[in-house]
C-alpha positions in Angstrom: 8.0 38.8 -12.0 7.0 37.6 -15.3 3.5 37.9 -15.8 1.0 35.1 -16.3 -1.8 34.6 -18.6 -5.4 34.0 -17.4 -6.7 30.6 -16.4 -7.4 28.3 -19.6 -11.1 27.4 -19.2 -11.6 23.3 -19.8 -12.2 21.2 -16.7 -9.5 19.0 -15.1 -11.0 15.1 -15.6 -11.1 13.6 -12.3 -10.4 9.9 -12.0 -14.6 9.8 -11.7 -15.2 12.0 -14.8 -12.5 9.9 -16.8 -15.9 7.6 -16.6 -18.3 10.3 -18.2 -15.4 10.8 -21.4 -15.0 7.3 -22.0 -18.8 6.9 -21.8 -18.5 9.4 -25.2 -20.3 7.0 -28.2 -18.2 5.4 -30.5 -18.5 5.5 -34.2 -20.5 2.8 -35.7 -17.7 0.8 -37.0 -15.5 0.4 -34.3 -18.9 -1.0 -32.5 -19.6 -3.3 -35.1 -16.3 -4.4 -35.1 -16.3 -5.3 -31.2 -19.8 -6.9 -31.3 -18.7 -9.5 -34.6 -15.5 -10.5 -32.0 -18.3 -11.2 -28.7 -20.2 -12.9 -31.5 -17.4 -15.2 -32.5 -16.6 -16.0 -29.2 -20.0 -16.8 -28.1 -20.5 -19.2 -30.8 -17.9 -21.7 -28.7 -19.4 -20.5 -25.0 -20.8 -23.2 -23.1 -23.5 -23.2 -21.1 -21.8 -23.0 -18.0 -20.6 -20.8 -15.0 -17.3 -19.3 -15.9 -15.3 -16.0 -16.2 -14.7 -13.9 -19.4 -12.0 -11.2 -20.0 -12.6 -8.5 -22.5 -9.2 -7.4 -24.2 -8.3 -4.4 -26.6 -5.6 -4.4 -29.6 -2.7 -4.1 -27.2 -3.6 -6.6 -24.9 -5.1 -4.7 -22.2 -7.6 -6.3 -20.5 -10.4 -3.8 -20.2 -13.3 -5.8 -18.0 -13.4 -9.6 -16.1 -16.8 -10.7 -15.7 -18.6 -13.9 -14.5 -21.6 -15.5 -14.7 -23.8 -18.1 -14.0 -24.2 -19.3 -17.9 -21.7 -17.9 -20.0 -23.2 -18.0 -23.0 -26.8 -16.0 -22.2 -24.2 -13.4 -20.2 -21.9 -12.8 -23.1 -24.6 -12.5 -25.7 -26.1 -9.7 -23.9 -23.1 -7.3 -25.3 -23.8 -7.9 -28.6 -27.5 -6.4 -28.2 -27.0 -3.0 -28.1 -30.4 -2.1 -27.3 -30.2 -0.8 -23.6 -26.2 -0.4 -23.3 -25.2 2.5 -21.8 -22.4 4.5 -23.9 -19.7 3.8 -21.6 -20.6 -0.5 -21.9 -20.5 0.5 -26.3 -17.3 1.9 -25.5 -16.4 -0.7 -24.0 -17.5 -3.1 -26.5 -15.8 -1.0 -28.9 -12.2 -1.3 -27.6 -12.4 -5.3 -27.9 -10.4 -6.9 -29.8 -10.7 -10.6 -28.5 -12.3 -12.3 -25.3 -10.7 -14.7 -23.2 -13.0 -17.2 -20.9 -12.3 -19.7 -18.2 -14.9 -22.0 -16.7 -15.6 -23.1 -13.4 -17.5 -26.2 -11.8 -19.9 -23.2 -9.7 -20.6 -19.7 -10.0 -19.3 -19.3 -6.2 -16.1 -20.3 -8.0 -16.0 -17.9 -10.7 -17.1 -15.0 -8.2 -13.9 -15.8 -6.5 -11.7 -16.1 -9.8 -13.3 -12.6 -11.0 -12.6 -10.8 -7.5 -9.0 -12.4 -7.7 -8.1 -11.2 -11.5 -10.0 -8.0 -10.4 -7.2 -7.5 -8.1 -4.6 -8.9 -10.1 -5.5 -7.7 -13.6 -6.9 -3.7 -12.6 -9.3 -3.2 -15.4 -10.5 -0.2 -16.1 -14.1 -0.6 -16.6 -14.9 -2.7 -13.6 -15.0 -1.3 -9.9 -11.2 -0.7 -8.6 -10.1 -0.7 -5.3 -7.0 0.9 -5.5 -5.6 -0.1 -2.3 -2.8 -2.7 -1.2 -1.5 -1.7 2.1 -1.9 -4.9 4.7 -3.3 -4.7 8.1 -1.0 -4.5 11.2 -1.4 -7.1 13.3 0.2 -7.7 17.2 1.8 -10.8 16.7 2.6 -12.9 20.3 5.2 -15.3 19.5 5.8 -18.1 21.4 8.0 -20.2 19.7 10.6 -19.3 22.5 10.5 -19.9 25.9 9.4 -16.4 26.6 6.7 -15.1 24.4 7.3 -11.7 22.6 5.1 -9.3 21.6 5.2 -6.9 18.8 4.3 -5.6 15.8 3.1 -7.6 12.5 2.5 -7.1 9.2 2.4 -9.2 5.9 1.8 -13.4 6.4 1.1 -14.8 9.6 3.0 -18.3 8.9 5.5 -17.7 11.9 4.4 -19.4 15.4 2.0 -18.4 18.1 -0.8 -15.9 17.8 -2.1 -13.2 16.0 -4.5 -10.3 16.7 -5.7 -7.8 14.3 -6.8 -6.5 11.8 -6.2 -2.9 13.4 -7.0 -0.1 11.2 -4.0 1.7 11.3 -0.3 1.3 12.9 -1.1 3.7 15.0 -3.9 1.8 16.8 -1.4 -1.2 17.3 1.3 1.1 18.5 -1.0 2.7 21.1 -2.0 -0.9 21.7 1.3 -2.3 22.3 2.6 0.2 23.9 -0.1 -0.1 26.6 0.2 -3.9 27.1 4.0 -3.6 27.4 3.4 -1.1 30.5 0.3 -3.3 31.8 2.0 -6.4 31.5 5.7 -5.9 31.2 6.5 -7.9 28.5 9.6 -8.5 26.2 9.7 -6.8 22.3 13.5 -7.6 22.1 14.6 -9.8 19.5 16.0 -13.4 20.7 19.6 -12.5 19.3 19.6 -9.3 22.0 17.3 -11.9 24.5 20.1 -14.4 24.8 22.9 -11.3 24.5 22.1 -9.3 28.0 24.2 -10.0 30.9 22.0 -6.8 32.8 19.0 -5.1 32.3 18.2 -3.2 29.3 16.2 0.7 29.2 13.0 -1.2 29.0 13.1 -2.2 32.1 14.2 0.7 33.4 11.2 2.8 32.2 8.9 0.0 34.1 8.5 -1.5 30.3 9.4 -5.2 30.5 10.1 -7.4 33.3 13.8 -8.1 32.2 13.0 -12.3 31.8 16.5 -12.1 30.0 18.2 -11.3 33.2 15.7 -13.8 35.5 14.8 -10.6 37.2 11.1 -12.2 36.9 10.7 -16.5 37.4 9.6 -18.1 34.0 6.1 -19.4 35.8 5.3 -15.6 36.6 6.4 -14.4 33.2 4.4 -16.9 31.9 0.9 -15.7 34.0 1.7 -12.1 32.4 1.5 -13.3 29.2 -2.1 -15.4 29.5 -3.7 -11.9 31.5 -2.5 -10.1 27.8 -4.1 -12.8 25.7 -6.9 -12.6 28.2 -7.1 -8.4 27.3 -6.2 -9.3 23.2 -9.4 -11.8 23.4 -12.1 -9.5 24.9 -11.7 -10.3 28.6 -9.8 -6.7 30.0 -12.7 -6.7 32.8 -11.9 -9.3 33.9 -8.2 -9.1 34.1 -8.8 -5.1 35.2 -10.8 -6.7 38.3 -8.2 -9.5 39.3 -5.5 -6.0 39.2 -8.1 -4.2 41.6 -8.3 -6.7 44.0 -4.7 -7.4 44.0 -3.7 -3.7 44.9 -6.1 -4.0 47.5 -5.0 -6.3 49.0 -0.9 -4.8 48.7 -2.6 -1.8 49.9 -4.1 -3.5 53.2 -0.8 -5.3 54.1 1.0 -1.8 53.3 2.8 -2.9 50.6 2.5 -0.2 48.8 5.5 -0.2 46.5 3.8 -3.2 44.9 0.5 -1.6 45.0 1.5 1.4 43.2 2.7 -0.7 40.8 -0.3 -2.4 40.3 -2.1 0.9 40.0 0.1 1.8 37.3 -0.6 -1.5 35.2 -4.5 -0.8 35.8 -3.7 2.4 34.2 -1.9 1.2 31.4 -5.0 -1.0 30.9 -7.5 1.4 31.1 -5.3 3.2 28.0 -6.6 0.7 25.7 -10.3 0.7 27.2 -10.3 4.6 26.0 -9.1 3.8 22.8 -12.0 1.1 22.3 -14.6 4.5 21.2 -17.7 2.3 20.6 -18.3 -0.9 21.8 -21.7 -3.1 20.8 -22.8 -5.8 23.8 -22.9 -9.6 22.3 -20.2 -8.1 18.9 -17.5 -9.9 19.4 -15.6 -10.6 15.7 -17.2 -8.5 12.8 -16.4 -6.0 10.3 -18.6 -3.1 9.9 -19.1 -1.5 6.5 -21.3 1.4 5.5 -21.1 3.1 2.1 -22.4 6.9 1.2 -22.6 7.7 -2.4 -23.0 11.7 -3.9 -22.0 13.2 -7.0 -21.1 10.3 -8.6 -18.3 9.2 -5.7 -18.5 6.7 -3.2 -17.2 6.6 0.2 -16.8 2.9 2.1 -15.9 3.1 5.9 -15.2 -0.3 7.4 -14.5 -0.8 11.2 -13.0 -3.8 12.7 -14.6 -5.4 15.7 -12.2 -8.3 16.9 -13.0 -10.3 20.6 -15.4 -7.2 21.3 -12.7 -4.5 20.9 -13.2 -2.1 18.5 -9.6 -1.6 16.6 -10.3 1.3 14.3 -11.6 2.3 10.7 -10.8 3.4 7.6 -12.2 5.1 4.5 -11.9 3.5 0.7 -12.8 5.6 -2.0 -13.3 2.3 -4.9 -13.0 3.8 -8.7 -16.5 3.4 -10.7 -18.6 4.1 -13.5 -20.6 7.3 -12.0 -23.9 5.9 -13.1 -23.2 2.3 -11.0 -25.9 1.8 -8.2 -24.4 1.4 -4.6 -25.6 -2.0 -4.1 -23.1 -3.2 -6.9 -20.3 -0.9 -5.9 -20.5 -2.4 -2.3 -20.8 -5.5 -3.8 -17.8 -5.6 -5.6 -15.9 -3.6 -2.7 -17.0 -6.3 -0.5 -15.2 -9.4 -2.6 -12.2 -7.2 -3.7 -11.2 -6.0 0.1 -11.2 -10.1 1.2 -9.6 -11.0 -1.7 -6.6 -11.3 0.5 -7.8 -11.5 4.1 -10.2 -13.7 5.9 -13.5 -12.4 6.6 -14.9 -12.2 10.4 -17.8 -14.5 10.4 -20.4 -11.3 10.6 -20.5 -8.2 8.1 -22.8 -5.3 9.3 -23.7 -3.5 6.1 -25.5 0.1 5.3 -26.7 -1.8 2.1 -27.7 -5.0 0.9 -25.3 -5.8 -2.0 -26.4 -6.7 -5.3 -26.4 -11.0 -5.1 -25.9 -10.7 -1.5 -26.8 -14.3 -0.8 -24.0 -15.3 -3.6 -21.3 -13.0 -2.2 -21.9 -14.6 1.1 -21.0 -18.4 0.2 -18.2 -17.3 -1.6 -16.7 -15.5 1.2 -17.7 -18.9 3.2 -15.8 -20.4 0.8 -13.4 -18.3 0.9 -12.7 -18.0 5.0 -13.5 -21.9 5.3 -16.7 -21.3 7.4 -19.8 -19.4 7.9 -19.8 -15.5 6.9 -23.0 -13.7 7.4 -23.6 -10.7 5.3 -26.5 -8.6 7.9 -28.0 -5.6 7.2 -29.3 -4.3 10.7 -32.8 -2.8 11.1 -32.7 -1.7 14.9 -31.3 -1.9 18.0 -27.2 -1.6 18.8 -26.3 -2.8 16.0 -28.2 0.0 13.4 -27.1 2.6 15.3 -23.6 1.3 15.1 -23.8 1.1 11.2 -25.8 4.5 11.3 -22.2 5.6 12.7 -20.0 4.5 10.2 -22.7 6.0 7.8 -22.1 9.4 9.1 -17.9 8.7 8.7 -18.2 7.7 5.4 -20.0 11.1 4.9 -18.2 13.5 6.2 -15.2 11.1 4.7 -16.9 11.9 1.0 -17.1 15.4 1.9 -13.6 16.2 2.8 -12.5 14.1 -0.6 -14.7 16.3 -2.9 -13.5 19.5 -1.0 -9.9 18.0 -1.1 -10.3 17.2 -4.6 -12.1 20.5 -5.6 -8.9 22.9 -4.1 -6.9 20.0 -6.0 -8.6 20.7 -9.8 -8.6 25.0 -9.1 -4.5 24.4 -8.5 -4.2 22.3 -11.4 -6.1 24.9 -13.3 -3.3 27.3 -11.8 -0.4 25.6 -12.5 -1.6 25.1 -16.1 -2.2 29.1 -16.2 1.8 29.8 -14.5 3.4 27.3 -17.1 1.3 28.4 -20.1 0.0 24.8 -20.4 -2.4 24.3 -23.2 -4.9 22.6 -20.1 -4.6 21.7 -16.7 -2.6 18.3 -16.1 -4.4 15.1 -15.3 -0.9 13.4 -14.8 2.2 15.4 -13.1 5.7 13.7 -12.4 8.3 14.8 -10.4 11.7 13.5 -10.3 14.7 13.6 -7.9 17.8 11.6 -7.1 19.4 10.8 -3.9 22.9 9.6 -3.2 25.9 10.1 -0.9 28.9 10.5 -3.6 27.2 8.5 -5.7 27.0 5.3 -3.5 23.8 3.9 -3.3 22.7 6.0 -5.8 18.4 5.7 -6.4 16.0 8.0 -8.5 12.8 8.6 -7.1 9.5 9.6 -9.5 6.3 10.8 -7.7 3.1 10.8 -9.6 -0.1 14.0 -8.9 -3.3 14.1 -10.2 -6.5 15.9 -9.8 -7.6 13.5 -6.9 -4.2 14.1 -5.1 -0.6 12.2 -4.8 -1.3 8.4 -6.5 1.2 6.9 -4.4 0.2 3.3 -6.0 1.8 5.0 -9.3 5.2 6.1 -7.2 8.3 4.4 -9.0 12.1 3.7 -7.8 15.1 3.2 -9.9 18.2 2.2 -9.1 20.9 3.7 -10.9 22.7 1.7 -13.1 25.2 4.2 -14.9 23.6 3.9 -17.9 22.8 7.4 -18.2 26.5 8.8 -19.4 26.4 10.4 -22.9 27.9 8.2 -25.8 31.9 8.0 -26.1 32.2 8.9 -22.3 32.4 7.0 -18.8 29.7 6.8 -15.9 31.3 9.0 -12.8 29.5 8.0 -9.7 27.7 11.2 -8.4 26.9 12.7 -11.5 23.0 14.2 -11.3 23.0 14.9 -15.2 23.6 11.6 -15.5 21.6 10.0 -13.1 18.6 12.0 -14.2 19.2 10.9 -18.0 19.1 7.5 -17.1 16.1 7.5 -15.1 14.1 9.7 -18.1 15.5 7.4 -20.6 14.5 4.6 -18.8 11.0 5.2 -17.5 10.0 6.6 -21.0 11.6 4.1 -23.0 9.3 1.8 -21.3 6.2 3.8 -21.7 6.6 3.7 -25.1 7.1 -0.3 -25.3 4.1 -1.0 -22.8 1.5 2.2 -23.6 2.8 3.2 -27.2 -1.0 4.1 -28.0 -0.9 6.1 -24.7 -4.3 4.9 -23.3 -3.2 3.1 -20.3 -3.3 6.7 -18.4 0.2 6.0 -17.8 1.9 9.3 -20.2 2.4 12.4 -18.1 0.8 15.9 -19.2 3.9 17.7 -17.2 7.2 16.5 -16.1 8.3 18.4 -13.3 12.1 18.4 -12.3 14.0 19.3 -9.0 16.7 21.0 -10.6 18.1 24.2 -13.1 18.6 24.2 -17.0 21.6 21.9 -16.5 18.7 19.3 -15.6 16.3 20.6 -17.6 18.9 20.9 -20.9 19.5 16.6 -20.1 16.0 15.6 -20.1 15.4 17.9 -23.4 18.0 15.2 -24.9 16.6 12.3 -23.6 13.3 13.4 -25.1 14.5 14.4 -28.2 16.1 10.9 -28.7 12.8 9.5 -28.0 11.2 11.6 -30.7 9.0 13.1 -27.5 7.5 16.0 -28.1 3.8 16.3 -26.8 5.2 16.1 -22.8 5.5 19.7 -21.0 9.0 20.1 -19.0 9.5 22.5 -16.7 12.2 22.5 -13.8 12.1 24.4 -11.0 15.6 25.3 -8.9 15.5 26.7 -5.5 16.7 30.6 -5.6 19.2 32.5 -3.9 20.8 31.0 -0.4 18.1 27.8 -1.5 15.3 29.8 0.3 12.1 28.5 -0.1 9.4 30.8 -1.7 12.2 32.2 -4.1 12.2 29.5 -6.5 12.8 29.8 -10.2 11.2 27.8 -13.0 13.1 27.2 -16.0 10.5 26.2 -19.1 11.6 25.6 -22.8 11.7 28.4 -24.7 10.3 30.7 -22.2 12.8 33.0 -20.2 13.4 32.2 -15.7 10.4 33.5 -13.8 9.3 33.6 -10.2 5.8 33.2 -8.8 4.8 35.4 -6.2 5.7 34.5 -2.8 2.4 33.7 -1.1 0.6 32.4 -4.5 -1.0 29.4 -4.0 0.1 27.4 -7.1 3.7 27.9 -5.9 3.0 26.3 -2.6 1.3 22.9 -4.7 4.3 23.1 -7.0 6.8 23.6 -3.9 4.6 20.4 -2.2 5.0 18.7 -5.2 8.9 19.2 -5.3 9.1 17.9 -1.4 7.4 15.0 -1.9 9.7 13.6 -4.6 12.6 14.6 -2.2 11.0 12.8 0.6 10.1 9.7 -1.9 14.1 10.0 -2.9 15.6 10.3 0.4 13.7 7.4 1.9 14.3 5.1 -0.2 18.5 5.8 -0.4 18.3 5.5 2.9 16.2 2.3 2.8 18.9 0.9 0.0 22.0 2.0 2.4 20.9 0.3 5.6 20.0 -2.7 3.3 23.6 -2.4 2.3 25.6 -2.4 5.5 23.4 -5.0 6.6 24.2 -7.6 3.9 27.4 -9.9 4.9 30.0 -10.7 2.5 28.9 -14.0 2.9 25.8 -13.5 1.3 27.5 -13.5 -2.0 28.9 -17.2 -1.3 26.8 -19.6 -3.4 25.4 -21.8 -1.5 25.8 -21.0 2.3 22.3 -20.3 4.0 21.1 -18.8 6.8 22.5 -22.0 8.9 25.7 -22.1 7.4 26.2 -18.0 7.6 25.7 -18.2 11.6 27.8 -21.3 12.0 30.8 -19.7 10.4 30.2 -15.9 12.4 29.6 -18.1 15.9 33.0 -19.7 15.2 34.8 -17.1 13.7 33.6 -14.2 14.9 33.0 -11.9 12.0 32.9 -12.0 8.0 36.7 -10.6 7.8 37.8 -13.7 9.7 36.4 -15.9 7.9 37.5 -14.3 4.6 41.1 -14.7 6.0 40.5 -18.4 7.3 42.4 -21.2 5.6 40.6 -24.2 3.6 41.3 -26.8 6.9 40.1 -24.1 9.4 36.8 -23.9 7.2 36.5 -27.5 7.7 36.2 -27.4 11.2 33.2 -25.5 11.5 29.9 -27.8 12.1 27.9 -28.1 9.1 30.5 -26.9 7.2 31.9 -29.7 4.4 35.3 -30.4 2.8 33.2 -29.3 -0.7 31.4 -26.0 0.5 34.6 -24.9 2.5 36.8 -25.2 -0.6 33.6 -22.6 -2.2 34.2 -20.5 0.4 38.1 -20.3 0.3 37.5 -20.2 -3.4 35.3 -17.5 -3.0 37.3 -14.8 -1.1 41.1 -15.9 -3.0 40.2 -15.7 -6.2 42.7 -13.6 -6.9 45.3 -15.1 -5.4 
């Protein structure tokens, strides 16, 4: 075992204490120089409500701001008197301003919150989070209403209920309506396919509708008893059950009642699920915020038709110094930014210009949104709960991010780094003999994986050295491309490398084969500040006998049961995992895509037409110009494309 040196002793800068460095004072000039740009600008300002954007030399924009009078708000930068080091940092970095005005300062809240989102700027409050809510979609553009699982727009018929928290609260949901209620989650191509019952209905599931194995009218009543549940009214529906299976019971039918049973059952698995529930809360979003060391927590639960449907922690990225009123605040108008608001928000805190963020979310949702901060009853102790969640939430993220800074620390002291890394990428390919070939980068950091910085390429076969040919399956290659690639572009977008975007340590699943290839690509890059290290399974590819291969150092091991080795090992499997999943996401999208889909000009409608009549994409491949023709919807012009298309050759 090669030994390693002690631990290098500077801190690891969290994502929060990248606030405290840039809050550092500038020199003089560079402030002078930012203040004489404000002061251009605000000679031209109006009057008016409006939003600004503050922009450095290589266009970054580095803070959106709005206000009520542009002019008075803008002017306040250049009086330095009061500004905290971080805002003469900020007025430092800018190299021009660009403003937009609005008819009312509800309007340029919203336009802020929406180039907030859009934008990312790094000196105002970040949420850093664009997953969408799951929703359970009942569809009843067909004759029998489905019910499953929805996420992204809700422009498709019928009705929606959500937000849940997680996918896991819908799939417990859904799973307990289908065996309450027994309805379909097929899709209509497989509907109008059976000829006998499917599993489903087997496992007491669904009540096979696509069979008649259940009359439409009583299909029908099953699906208005799981809106009744969806819309807050399971009692009801869970009393209607009772009676009826007392009644089966008394005229001993009891295969029917046990059936019944077994729905009240099912319905009483999403009654457990519902943890707290408030008397007279029907739709509203509960949001409490805990702040400590400079870190904020945010837990929001989602009360929809008085069900509660879960929770989930934010952690929003802020100046450490920035009061909680105007983190929530901002939280508040980023997180609707692309979601309607219930009409009632139980806060912890008021937010700063609570009665201004109000009308805008109005606005916003097209009707009333009441921001409340609860003093007693129900309701406080309901916000008091979420309180206590978003502090044990903060907790386990400092501990989690504590362990995460004494690894870096480690790592830094097994590669004989000059300082811990603030940035580590991993990368990995996946293929199957080159076919559907992807390379997969995975980005850590002292507050964990950033999986928003997570990046995909498909491989190109750009990546073979000069004066030879691409061979499909080739890792050296592969891996050159992707290097080549992601740092050519690095160097186009961040060439001053203050976008945080430049890696301290590249870390590559591989031997000095790899390693040797991405030493090239860096060389021709003129890169020479970036660590490399690769690490290659050892003998029989056991884990825990892994060697790292680092320029000019010799091969070394790390014990078996050190610590580092198990986050570098992590590390390793998650850019696996990362490359696997998305070959396998890029293959199934490829045996699903129909020759026909390169045909210019036949859609969705023409595509079916020609597989109803034909059968399959080979046949129609093989079908003469006149046999085109006879297909409905299909003209004289497009079926001449289409014979065009597949005898081009011929």
């Amino acid at each position: 075992m090669a030994e390693r040196p002690e631990p290098p002793p500077e801190k690891v800068a969290t994502e929060s204490q990248k606030f405290e460095l840039e809050a550092e004072l500038p020199p003089d000039g560079a402030i002078a120089s930012g203040v004489a740009v404000i002061r251009e600008t605000v000679r031209t300002l109006p009057g008016s409500p409006g939003v600004y954007r503050m922009v450095n030399a290589v266009g970054d924009v580095l803070y959106v701001g709005k206000a009520r009078n542009l002019r008075n708000r803008v002017t306040n930068y250049t009086q330095l008197v009061g500004l905290s080091n971080r805002i003469r940092r900020m007025v430092a970095e800018t190299a021009r301003m660009e403003v937009v005005t609005t008819h009312t300062e509800v309007e340029a809240l919203l336009l802020e919150i929406n180039l907030i989102k859009t934008l990312m700027p790094r000196y105002n409050v970040l949420l850093r989070d664009d997953k969408s809510f799951p929703y359970i979609h009942l569809r009843s553009t067909h004759a029998v209403p489905q019910l499953t699982k929805h996420r992204g727009a809700r422009n498709e018929g019928g009705e929606y209920f959500g937000p849940f928290a997680s996918a896991g609260a819908v799939n417990r949901t859904i799973t307990a309506l289908h065996r309450a209620f027994l309805l379909r989650s097929c899709s209509d191509s497989i509907f109008q396919s059976r000829t006998r019952p499917c599993l489903q209905y087997q496992i007491k599931r669904c009540s096979a509708p696509c069979v008649d194995r259940i009359g439409n009218a009583d299909y029908l009543a099953l699906v208005d008893q799981a809106r009744a549940v969806l819309t807050g009214h399971s009692r009801e529906i869970n009393a209607r059950l009772v009676t009826a299976m007392t009644e089966a019971a008394d005229q001993l039918d009891y295969e029917t009642a046990a059936v019944i049973r077994n729905r009240i059952r099912a319905l009483a698995h999403i009654q457990a699920h519902q943890d707290i529930n408030v008397e007279g809360l029907v739709d509203a979003d509960v949001i409490a915020a805990h702040q400590e060391g400079g870190h904020t927590s945010i837990q929001v639960f989602f009360f929809r038709a008085g069900q509660n449907w879960g929770n989930r922690a934010y952690f929003p990225s802020h100046d450490r110094a920035l009061a909680i009123d105007e983190v929530l605040a901002a939280f508040i108008g980023q997180f609707y930014d692309n979601k309607p608001p219930p009409p009632l928000l139980l806060l912890s805190h008021d937010p700063a210009e609570a009665e201004l963020l109000g009308e805008a979310l109005s606005t916003h949702a097209g009707r009333k949104v009441t921001l409340l901060m609860p003093q007693r009853g129900d309701k406080k102790k309901l916000v008091e709960h979420a309180m206590a969640n978003a502090r044990e939430a903060l907790g386990r993220r400092l501990a989690e991010s504590s362990t995460q800074q004494k690894l870096l620390v480690g790592v830094a002291a097994a590669l004989s780094l000059d300082a811990p890394p603030c940035r580590i990428e991993v990368y990995d390919n996946s293929h199957i003999q080159g076919t559907n070939a992807i390379g997969a980068m995975i980005v850590a950091g002292p507050e964990g994986f950033m999986k928003s910085a997570y990046r995909k390429f498909n491989i190109r076969g750009e990546g073979a050295p000069a004066g030879t040919e691409f061979k499909p399956g080739d890792d050296y290659a592969m891996m050159r491309e992707v290097l080549t690639r992601r740092f050519r572009r690095a160097q186009k977008e961040d060439p001053e490398r203050t976008g945080g975007q430049w890696p301290d340590l590249v870390l590559i699943d591989g031997g000095p084969g790899q390693l040797s290839v991405v030493e090239e690509v860096f060389v021709e890059l003129g890169i020479d500040d970036v660590q490399l290290v690769a690490i290659a399974k050892g003998p029989d590819r056991n884990a825990g006998r892994e060697r790292f291969f680092v320029p000019g150092q010799a091969p070394f091991s790390l014990e078996p049961k050190d610590p580092v080795l198990y986050f570098l090992q992590r590390l390793r499997d998650e850019a696996h995992r990362f490359a696997i999943g998305t070959h396998r996401a890029r293959r199934t999208k490829a045996i699903t895509v129909s020759p026909l889909d390169e045909v210019a000009g036949i859609g969705p409608g023409r595509k079916k037409a020609l597989l109803h009549h034909f059968g399959s994409a080979k046949a129609v491949a093989r079908a003469g110009q006149l046999d085109l023709e006879a297909v409905d919807g299909i003209s004289k012009t497009v079926a001449k494309k289409i014979y065009d298309h597949f005898h081009a050759d011929d």
